[in-house]
C-alpha positions in Angstrom: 0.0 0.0 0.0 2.7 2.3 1.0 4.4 1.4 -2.2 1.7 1.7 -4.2 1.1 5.6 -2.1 4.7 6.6 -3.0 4.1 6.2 -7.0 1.1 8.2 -7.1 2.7 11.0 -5.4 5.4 11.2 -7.6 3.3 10.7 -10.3 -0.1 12.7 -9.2 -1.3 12.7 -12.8 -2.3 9.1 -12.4 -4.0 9.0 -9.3 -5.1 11.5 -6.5 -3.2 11.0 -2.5 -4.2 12.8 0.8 -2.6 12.2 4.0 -3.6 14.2 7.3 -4.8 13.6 10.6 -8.8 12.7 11.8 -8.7 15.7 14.1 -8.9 18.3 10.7 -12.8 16.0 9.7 -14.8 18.6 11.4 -17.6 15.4 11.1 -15.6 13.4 14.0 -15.7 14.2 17.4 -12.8 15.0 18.9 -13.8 13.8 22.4 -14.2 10.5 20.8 -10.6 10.7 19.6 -9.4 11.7 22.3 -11.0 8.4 23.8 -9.4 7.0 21.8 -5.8 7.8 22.5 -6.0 6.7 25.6 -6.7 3.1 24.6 -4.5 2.7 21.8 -0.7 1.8 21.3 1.6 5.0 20.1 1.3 3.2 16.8 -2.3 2.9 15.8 -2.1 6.6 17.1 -0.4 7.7 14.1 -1.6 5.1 12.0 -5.4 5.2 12.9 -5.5 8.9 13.9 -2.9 10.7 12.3 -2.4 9.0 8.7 1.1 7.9 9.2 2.6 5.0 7.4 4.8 3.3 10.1 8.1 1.6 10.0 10.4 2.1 13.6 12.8 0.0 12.0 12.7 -1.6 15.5 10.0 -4.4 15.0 10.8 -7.8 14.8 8.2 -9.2 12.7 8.6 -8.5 8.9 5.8 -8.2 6.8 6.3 -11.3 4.7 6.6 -13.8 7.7 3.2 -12.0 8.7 1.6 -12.3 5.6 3.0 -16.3 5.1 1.6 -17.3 8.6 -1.7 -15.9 7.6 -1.6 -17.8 4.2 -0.5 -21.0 5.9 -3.6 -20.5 8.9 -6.8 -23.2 8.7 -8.3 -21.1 11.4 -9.4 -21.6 14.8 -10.4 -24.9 15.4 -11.9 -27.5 18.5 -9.3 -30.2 19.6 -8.3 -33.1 16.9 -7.9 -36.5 18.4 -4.1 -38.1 17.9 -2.8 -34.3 17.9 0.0 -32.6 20.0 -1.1 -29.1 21.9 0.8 -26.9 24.5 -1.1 -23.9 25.5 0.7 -20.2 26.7 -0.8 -18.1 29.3 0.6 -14.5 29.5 -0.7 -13.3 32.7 -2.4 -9.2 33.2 -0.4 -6.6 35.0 -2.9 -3.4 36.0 -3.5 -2.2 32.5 -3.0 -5.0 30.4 -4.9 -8.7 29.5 -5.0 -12.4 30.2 -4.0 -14.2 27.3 -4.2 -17.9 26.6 -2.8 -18.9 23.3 -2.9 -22.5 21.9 -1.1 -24.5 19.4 -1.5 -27.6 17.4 2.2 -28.5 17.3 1.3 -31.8 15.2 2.7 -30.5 12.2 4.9 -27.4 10.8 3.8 -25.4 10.4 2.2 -25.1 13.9 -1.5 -23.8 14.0 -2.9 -21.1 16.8 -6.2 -22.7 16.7 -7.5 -21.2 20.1 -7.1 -17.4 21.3 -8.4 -15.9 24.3 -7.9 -12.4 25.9 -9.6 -10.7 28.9 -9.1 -8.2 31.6 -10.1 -7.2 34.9 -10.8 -11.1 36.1 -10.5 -12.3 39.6 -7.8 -14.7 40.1 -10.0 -17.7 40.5 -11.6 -16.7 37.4 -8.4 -17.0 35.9 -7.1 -20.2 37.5 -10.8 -21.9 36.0 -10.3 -20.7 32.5 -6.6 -22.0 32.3 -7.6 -25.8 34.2 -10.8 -25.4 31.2 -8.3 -24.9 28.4 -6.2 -27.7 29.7 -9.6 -30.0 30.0 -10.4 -29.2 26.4 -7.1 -29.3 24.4 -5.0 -31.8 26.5 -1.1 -31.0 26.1 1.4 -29.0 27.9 1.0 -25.5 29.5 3.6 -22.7 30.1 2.5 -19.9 32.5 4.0 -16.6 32.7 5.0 -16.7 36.7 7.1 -13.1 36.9 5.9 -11.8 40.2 4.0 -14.4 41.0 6.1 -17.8 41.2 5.4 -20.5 43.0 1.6 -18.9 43.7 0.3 -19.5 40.4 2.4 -22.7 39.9 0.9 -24.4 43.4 -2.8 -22.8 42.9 -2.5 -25.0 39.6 -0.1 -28.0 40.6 -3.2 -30.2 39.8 -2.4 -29.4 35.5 1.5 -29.4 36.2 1.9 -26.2 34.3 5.2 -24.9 33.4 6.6 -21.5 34.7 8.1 -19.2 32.7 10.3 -15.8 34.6 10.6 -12.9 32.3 14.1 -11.1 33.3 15.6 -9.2 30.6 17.6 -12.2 29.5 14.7 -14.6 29.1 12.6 -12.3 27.3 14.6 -11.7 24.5 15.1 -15.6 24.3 11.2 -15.9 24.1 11.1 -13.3 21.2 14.0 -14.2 19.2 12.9 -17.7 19.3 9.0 -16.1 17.9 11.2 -14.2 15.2 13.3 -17.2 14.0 10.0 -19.5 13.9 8.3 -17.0 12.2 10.8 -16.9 9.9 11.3 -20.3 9.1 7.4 -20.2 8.1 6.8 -22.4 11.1 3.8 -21.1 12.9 0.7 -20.0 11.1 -2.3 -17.5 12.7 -5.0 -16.7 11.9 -6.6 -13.3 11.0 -8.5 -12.7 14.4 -9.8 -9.3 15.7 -12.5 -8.6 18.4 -14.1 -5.6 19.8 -13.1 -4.3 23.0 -16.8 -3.2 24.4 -15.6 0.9 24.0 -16.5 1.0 20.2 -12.6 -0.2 19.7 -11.2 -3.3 18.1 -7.7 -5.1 19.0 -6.3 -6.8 16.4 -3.6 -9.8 16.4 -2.1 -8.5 13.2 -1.8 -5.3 14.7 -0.1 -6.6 17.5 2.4 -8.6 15.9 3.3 -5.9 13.9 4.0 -3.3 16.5 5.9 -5.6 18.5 9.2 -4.6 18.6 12.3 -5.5 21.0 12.1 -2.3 23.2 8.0 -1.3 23.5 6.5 -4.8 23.8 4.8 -4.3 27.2 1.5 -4.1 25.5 1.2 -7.2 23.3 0.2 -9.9 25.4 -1.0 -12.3 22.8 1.6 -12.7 20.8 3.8 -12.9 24.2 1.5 -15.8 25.2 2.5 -17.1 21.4 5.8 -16.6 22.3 5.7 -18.8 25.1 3.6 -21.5 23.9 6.2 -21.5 20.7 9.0 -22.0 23.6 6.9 -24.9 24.9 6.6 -26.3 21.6 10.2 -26.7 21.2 10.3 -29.9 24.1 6.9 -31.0 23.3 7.5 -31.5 20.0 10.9 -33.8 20.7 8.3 -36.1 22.9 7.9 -39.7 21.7 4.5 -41.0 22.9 4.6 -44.2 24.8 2.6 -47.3 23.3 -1.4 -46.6 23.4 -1.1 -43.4 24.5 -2.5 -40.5 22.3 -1.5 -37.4 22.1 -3.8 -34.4 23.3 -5.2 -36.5 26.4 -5.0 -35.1 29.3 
């Protein structure tokens, strides 16, 4: 699009271009936009809002390996018997959401086939929705336990999750192990967006593409990718003992 931008306004007699911001539309209200910036990300601000094309040159998604895990996505989908899952949980802090993000890690490339993000739950809330994800896709779960620890980890002992510390070193493990499978053309998602109840949207394309390795605070989904990815990488080396089928809890 941006490329396609760029030709017409060096060559304006084939095409017409405007760029501005929504604040000059006299026929949008600017408390409304103003609403507006207080729920969104710096870079759907000037995206949305302001009509810039973005490109930080810090993000650690490229376009392409977006656009081929879309291509390569057979959507969400319910639990397949004989398949491998491992599920990721990144955790709210104050301002931000639950996520739980599962893959089928049967086959490359792996498949998100189950996505689910909330805020402002009670833990027990939370600790129900992770055992229920467990009880309907089988498979391993990793937990994001920074500040938490061991009181996540025992409140759930009965599914054996995993923990997972975010320190500065372990967090850019987690995302340059997304990058480099993402790369590779070895997970697939799926286009998902969903309203926020305040006449917003979220978006998981959005969010993987303004992920980036310094302002990533925000994107809880594709962090709970990221760790079910980093669960996928010993789940996936399992060899299933005679009769047993993978996916069963």
């Amino acid at each position: 699009f941006f490329k396609k931008y760029r030709e017409l306004r060096e060559n304006p007699q084939t095409g017409y271009t405007q760029v501005g911001s929504t604040f000059e539309n006299p026929h949008v209200s600017r408390e409304f936009l103003e609403s507006k910036i207080d729920t969104m990300s710096t870079q759907r601000i000037e995206q949305n809002i302001h009509g810039m094309f973005i490109d930080s040159g810090n993000e650690i998604l490229d376009e392409t390996s977006i656009q081929r895990s879309l291509s390569q996505s057979t959507g969400l989908r319910p639990r397949l018997v004989d398949h491998r899952y491992v599920t990721g949980w990144d955790l709210a802090r104050k301002r931000t959401f639950t996520v739980g993000a599962t893959l089928d890690v049967t086959n490359k490339p792996f498949q998100l086939v189950k996505i689910e993000r909330f805020q402002h739950r009670e833990w027990p809330y939370v600790y129900e929705t992770i055992r229920k994800r467990k009880r309907e896709y089988g498979g391993d779960t990793i937990i994001d336990s920074t500040g938490l620890g061991d009181v996540v980890i025992s409140e759930l002992a009965d599914i054996a999750p995993q923990g997972f510390v975010f320190t500065t070193r372990s967090k850019a493990d987690l995302l340059t192990n997304l990058q480099s499978e993402f790369e590779a053309g070895h997970i697939a998602v799926p286009q998902y967006e969903t309203g926020t109840g305040d006449n917003d949207y979220w978006s998981l394309i959005d969010e993987l593409r303004e992920l980036d390795w310094e302002k990533n605070d925000h994107c809880d989904a594709v962090m709970a990718i990221a760790l079910a990815l980093w669960a996928a990488k010993s789940a996936t080396s399992k060899t299933p003992f005679p009769g047993f089928r993978f996916g069963e809890v």
